[in-house]
C-alpha distance (Angstrom), angle and dihedral (degrees) to the residues before:
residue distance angle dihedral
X1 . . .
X2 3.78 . .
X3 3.75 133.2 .
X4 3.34 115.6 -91.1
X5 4.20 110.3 -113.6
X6 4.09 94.8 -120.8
X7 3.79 126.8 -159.1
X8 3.70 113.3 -111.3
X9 4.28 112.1 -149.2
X10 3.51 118.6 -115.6
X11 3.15 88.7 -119.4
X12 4.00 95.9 70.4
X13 3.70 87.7 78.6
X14 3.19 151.3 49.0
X15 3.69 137.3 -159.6
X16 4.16 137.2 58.6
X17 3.82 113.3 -20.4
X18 3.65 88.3 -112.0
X19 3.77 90.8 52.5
X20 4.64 86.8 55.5
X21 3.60 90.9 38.0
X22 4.13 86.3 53.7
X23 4.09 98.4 47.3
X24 3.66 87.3 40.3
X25 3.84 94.6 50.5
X26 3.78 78.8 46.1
X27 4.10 97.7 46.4
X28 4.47 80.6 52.8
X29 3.79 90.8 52.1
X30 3.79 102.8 52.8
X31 4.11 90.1 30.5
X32 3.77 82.8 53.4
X33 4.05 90.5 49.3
X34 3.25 93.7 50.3
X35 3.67 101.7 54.8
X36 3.66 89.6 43.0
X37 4.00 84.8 62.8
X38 3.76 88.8 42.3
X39 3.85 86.1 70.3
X40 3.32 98.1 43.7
X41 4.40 80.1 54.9
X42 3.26 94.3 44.0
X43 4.20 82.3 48.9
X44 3.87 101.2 51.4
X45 3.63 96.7 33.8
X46 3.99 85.6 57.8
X47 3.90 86.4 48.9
X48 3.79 89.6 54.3
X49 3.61 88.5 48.5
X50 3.30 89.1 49.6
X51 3.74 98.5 50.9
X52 3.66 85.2 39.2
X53 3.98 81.3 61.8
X54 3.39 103.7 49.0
X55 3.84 92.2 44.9
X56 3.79 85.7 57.1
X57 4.03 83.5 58.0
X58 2.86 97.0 56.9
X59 3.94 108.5 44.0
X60 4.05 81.3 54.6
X61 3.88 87.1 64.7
X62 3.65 102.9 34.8
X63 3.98 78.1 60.6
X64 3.75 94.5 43.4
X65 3.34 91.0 43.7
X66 3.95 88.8 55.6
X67 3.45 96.1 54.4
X68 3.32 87.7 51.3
X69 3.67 99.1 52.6
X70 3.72 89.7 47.6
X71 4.28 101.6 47.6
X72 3.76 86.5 40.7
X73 4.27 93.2 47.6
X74 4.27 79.4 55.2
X75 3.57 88.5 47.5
X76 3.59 99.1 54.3
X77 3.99 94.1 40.4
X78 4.02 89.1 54.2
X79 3.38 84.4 47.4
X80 4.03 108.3 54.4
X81 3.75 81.0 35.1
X82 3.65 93.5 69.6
X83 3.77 94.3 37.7
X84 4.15 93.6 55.5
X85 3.64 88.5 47.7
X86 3.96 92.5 54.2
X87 3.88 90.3 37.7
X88 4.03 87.3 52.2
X89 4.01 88.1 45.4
X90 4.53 86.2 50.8
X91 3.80 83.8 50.8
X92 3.55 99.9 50.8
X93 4.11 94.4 31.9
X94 3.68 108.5 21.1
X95 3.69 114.6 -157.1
X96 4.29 113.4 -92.4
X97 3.84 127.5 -114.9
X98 3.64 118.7 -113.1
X99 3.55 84.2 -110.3
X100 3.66 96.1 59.2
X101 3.90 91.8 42.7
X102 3.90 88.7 60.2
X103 3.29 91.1 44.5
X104 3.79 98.3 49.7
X105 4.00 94.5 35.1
X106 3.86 87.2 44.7
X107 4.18 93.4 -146.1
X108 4.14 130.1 67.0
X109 3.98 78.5 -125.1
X110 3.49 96.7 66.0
X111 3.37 98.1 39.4
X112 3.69 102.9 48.2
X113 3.97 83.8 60.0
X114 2.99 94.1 47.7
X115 4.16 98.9 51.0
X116 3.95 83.2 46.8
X117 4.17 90.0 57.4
X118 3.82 78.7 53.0
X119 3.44 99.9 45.8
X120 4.10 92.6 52.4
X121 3.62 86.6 49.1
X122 3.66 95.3 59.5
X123 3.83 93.7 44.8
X124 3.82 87.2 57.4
X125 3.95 86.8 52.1
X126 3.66 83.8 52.0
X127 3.75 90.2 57.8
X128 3.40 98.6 45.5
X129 3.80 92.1 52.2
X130 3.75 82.9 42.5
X131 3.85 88.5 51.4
X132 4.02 91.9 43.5
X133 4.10 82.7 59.7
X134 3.55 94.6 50.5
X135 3.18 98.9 44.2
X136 4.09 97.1 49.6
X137 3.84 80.3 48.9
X138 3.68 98.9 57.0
X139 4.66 87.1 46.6
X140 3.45 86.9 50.1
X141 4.02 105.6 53.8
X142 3.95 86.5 25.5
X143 4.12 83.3 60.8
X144 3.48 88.2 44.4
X145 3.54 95.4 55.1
X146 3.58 89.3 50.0
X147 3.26 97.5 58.9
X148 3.65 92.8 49.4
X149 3.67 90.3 50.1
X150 3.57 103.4 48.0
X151 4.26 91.2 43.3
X152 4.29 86.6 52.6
X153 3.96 91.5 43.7
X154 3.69 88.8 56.0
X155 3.61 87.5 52.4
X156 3.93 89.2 43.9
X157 3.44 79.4 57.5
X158 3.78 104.4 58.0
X159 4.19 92.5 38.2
X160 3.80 89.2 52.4
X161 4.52 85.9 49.8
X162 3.90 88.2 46.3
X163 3.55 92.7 43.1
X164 3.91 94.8 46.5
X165 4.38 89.5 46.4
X166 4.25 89.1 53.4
X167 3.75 82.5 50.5
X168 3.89 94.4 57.8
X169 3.65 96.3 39.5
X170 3.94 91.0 49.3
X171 3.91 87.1 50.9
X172 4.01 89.5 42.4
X173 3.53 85.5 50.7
X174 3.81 96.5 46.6
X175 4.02 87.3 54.0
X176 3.66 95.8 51.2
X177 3.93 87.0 46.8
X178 3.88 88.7 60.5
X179 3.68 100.1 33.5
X180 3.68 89.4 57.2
X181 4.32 81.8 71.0
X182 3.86 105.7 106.4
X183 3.45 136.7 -170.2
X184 4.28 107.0 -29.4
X185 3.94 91.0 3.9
X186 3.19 94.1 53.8
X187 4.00 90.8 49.1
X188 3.93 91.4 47.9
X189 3.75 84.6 58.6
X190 3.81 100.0 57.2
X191 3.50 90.8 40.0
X192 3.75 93.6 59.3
X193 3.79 82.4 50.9
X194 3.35 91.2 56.5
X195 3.49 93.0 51.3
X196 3.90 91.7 54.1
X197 3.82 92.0 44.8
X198 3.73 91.2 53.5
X199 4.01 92.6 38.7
X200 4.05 81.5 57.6
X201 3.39 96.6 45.8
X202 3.84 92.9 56.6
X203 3.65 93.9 38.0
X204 4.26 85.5 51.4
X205 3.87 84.3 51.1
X206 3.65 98.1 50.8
X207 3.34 96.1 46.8
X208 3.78 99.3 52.7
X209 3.98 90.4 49.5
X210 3.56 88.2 54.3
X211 4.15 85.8 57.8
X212 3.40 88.0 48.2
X213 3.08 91.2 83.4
X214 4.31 108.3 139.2
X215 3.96 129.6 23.6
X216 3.49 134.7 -126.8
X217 3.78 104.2 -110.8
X218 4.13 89.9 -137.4
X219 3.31 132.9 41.9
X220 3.94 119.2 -141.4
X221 4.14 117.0 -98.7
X222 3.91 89.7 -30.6
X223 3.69 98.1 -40.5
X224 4.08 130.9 145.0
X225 3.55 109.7 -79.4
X226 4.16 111.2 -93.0
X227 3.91 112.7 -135.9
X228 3.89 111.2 -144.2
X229 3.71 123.2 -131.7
X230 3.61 120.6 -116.6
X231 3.38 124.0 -163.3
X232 4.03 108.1 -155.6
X233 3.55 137.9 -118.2
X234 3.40 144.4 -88.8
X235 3.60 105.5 66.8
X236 3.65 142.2 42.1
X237 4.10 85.9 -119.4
X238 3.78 97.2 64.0
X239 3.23 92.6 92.0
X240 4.15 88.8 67.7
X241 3.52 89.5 61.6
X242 3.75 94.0 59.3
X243 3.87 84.7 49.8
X244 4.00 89.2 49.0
X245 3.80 92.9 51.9
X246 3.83 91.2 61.9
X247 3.59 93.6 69.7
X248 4.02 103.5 47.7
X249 3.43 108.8 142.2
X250 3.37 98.4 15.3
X251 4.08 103.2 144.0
X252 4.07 117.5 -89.4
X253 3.81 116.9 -115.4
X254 3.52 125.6 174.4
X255 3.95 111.6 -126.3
X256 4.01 90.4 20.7
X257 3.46 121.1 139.6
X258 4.13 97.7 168.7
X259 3.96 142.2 67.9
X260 3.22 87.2 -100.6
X261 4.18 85.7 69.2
X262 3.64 135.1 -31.1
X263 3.81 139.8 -169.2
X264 3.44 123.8 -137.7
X265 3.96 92.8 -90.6
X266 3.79 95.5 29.4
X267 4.29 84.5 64.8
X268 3.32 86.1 53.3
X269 3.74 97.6 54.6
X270 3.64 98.6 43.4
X271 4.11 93.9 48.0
X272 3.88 92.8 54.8
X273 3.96 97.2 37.5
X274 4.25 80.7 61.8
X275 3.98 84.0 55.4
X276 3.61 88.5 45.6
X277 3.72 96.0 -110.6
X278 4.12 123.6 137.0
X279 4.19 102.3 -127.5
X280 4.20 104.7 171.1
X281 3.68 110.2 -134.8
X282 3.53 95.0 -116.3
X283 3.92 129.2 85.6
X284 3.88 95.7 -135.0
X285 3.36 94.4 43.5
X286 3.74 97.4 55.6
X287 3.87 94.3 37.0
X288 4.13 82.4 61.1
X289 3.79 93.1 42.0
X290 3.59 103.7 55.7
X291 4.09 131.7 46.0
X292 3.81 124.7 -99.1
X293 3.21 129.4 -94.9
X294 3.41 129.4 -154.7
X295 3.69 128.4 -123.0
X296 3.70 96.3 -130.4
X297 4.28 84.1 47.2
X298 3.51 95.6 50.7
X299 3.89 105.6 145.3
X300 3.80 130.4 174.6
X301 3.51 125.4 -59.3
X302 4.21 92.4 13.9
X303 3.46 108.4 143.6
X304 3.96 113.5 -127.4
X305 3.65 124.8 -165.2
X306 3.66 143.6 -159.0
X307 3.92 146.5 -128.2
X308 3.68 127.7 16.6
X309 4.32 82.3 -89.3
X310 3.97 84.1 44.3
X311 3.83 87.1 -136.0
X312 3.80 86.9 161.6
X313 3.79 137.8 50.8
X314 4.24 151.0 163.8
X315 3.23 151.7 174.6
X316 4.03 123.7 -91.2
X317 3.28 112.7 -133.1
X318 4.22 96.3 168.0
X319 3.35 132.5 -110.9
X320 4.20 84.3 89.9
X321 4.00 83.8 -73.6
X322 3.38 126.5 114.9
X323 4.52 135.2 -175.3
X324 3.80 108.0 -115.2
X325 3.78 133.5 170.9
X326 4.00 88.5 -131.7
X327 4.03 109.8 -170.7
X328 3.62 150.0 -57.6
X329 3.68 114.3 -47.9
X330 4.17 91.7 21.2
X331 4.02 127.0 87.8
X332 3.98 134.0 -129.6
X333 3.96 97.3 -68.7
X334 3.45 139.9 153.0
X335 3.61 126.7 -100.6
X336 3.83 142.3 -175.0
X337 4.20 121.6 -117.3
X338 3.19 92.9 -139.2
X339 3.72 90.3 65.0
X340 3.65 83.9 75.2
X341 3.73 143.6 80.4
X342 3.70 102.7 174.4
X343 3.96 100.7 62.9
X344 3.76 112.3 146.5
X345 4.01 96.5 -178.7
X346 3.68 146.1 -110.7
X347 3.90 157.4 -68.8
X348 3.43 144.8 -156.1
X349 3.75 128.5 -127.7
């Protein structure tokens, strides 16, 4: 997820060879600083997603778990309700003999129906007393769970607030790194930015005239012809990748999940949602949703990831290219695999 060390012209300096060789050696360094503290970004912002994440979790179960506790409290007060009433109606009536049913029915007939209407009424007392377990059961590992939850959401909490201050110090950092460029350095810099943005934009333009792939046969009330987008073939995901394309070089931003700025998981999320699809915004969490892919299989609109901590990730979209969100200070923009030593693989949605 690193910058990529760019060439700088001869022409973007002047002086003695030694002098160029020097501020270019230089322009390498702080370029390669830089991307090193891009990963460690790209690293602690996918930690705060991650926390982010599991914090999400768990607020869905706290609330389950509430709705539990309160249909199951209901449950359990219907339920002892009905049991005091029958054990008031035993006190004030207690249940005959089968002596004194014959007696009082005056045939065995009568009174062996009438000892089996007893009998089924004491196996429903059994399952309301049964039900009365169950049910103080269910409150007791339901508060128990609560608890749990509510003690590791706090914690959630404070992981997601460490996570989010290593994030702005890294970026801090990152500035100071590049302010720090003076005079010709500093000018080597932004021309090797300029390079990138420009290597985007072409890349961005080359992509979307290889989805415009058919034309609409008319063109509205005397307008320029509109091309139509297709999205591929090959897989029920292509279509994500025409989705993807409509947001290259829209601006990174770690945590972002919308066109107004996405991280490299956050993209992800927000392209599938459109195709209906649930993609967590978190790398680990979608590498352990979704089944493997592998590398030989990769078809478009996979999602591949990177690192052993997978702190990075894209879209493939063939050709051994893939969409990516890269890192702060870069835009939505395509790039090729083979740019990359630290793939870890890929899954299918």
């Amino acid at each position: 997820m690193g910058l990529a060390i760019m060439s700088i012209a001869p022409a973007a300096v002047v002086g003695d060879p030694a002098s160029i060789r020097a501020k270019r050696a230089e322009v390498a360094r702080i370029q390669s600083e830089v991307a090193a503290i891009d990963v460690k970004v790209a690293q602690a912002a996918e930690a705060y997603n991650g926390a982010q994440y599991e914090l999400t979790q768990i607020q869905g179960r706290i609330r389950q778990n509430g709705r539990v506790l309160k249909g199951t409290a209901r449950q359990l007060q219907a339920a002892q309700a009905i049991l005091a009433q029958r054990l008031r109606r035993l006190y004030v009536t207690p249940e005959p003999s089968l002596v004194e049913t014959v007696l009082v029915s005056g045939s065995i007939s009568s009174a062996v129906d009438q000892m089996d209407l007893l009998q089924r009424s004491n196996e429903q007392d059994r399952v309301v007393v049964v039900g009365i377990r169950r049910n103080k059961l269910e409150l007791e590992v339901a508060r128990a769970q609560l608890a749990t939850d509510k003690v590791a959401a706090d914690k959630n909490v404070a992981q997601r607030e460490a996570q989010r201050e290593t994030v702005v110090a890294l970026l801090s950092r990152r500035q100071t790194v590049l302010s720090s460029a003076k005079g010709d350095l500093g000018r080597l810099l932004e021309q090797a930015r300029q390079a990138r943005a420009a290597e985007a934009a072409e890349a961005r333009r080359r992509a979307l005239a290889a989805q415009q792939v058919t034309v609409a046969p008319t063109a509205p009330s005397g307008g320029a012809v509109a091309p139509v987008a297709s999205a591929g073939s090959g897989t029920g995901n292509a279509a994500a990748v025409g989705i993807a394309m409509q947001y290259l070089g829209v601006p990174y931003v770690w945590g972002g999940a919308t066109p107004s700025g996405f991280d490299c998981s956050g993209l992800m999320t927000y392209v599938f949602a459109k195709l209906g699809k649930s993609v967590p915004h978190y790398t680990g969490a979608i590498w352990a949703a979704f089944p493997k892919v592998a590398s030989g299989d990769l078809q478009l609109g996979d999602m591949v990831f990177f690192g052993s901590d997978l702190h990075h990730m894209g879209m493939y979209i063939g050709g051994g290219q893939y969409i990516n969100a890269p890192q702060t200070g870069d835009v939505v923009k395509i790039s090729n695999l083979g740019d990359r030593s630290d793939y870890a693989g890929a899954v299918r949605a």
